[in-house]
C-alpha positions in Angstrom: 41.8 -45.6 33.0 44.3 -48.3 31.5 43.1 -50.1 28.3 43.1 -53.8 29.3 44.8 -56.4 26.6 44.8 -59.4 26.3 46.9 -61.7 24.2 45.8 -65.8 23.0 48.3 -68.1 21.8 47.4 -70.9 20.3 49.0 -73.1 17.8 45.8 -74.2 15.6 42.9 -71.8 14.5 40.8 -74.8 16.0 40.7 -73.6 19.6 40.0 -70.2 19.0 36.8 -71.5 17.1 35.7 -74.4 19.5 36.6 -73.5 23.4 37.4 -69.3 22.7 35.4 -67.6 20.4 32.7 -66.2 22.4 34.9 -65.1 25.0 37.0 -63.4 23.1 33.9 -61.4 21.4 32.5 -60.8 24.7 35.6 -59.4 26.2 35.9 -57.4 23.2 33.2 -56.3 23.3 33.6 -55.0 27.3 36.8 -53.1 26.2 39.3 -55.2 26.1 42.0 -54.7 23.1 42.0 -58.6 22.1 45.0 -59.7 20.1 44.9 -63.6 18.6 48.2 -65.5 17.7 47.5 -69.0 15.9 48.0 -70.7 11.9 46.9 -68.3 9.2 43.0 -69.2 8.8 41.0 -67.0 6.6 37.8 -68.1 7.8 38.6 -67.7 11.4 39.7 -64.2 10.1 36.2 -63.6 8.7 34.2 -65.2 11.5 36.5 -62.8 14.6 34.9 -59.1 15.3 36.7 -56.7 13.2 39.1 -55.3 16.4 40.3 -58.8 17.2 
């Protein structure tokens, strides 16, 4: 079975936090391979499930 991935581009850390966050967990958590492009935010970092 093909791994699915799935790639987020954003331009601030802000949207990944406020409109993205748990859908990004929950797809990761279903087996997705969930990759996140945005500004270097260490908190963000913290706050994403380990695989993201």
């Amino acid at each position: 079975m093909k791994e699915l991935k799935l790639c987020v581009v954003t331009t601030t850390s802000i949207t990944i936090r406020s409109f993205l966050l748990e859908q990004l967990e929950f797809l990761y958590n279903n087996g997705f391979d969930v990759t996140v492009i945005c500004d270097v935010d260490e908190e963000l970092r913290r706050e994403l499930p380990k695989g993201i």
